[in-house]
C-alpha positions in Angstrom: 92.1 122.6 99.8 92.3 120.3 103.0 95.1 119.1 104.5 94.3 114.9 103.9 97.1 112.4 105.1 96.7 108.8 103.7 98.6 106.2 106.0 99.6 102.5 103.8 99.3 100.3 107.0 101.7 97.6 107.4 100.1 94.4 106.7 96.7 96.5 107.4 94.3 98.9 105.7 94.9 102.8 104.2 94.5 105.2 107.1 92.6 108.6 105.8 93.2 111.7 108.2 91.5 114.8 107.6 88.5 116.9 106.5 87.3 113.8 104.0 84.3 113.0 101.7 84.2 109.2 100.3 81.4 108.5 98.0 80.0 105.9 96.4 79.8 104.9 92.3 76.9 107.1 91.8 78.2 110.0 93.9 76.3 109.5 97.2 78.2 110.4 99.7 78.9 107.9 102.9 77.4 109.1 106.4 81.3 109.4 108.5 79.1 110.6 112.0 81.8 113.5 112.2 84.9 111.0 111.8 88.2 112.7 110.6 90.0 109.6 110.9 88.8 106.4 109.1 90.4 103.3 107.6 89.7 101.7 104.4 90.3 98.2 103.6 93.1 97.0 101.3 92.5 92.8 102.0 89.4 92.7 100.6 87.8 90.8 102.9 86.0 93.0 105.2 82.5 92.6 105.6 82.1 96.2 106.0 83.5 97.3 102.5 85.0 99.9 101.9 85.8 100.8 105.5 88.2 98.0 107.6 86.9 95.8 110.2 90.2 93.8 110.8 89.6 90.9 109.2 93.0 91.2 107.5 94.7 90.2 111.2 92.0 87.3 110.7 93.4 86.0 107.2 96.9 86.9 107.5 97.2 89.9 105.1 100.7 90.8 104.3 102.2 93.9 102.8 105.2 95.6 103.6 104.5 99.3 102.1 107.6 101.3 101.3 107.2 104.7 99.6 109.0 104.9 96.0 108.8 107.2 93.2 106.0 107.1 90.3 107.1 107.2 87.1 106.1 110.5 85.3 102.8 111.0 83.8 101.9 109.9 80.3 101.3 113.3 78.1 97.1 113.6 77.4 96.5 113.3 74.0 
């Protein structure tokens, strides 16, 4: 399995680093042109959904991400 780093941007998108595939609802996969570095957007505003075009800077998108623990896993049933 690839190495993939995910980045929570402060006040800014989700920086993916690394051998990546993002696909769509129906499983067709985006063209990346090679990229191994993108950003997706976490404003929702980006007219270029899902990747970021840094309209959050434009609407004042604020988040502070600081890394805590998730809870444990629910048992399947």
């Amino acid at each position: 399995m690839a190495n993939i780093k995910i980045t929570v941007s402060q006040n800014g998108p989700l920086r993916i680093e690394g051998e990546i595939n993002i696909c769509d609802a129906q499983g067709n996969t985006y063209g990346l042109a090679g990229r191994t570095m993108i950003s997706l957007c976490r404003c929702g505003n980006s007219n270029n959904k899902p990747f970021c075009d840094g309209t959050h800077n434009k609407i004042g998108f604020q988040h502070e991400p600081t890394a805590f623990e998730l809870p444990p896993m629910k048992p399947k049933v």
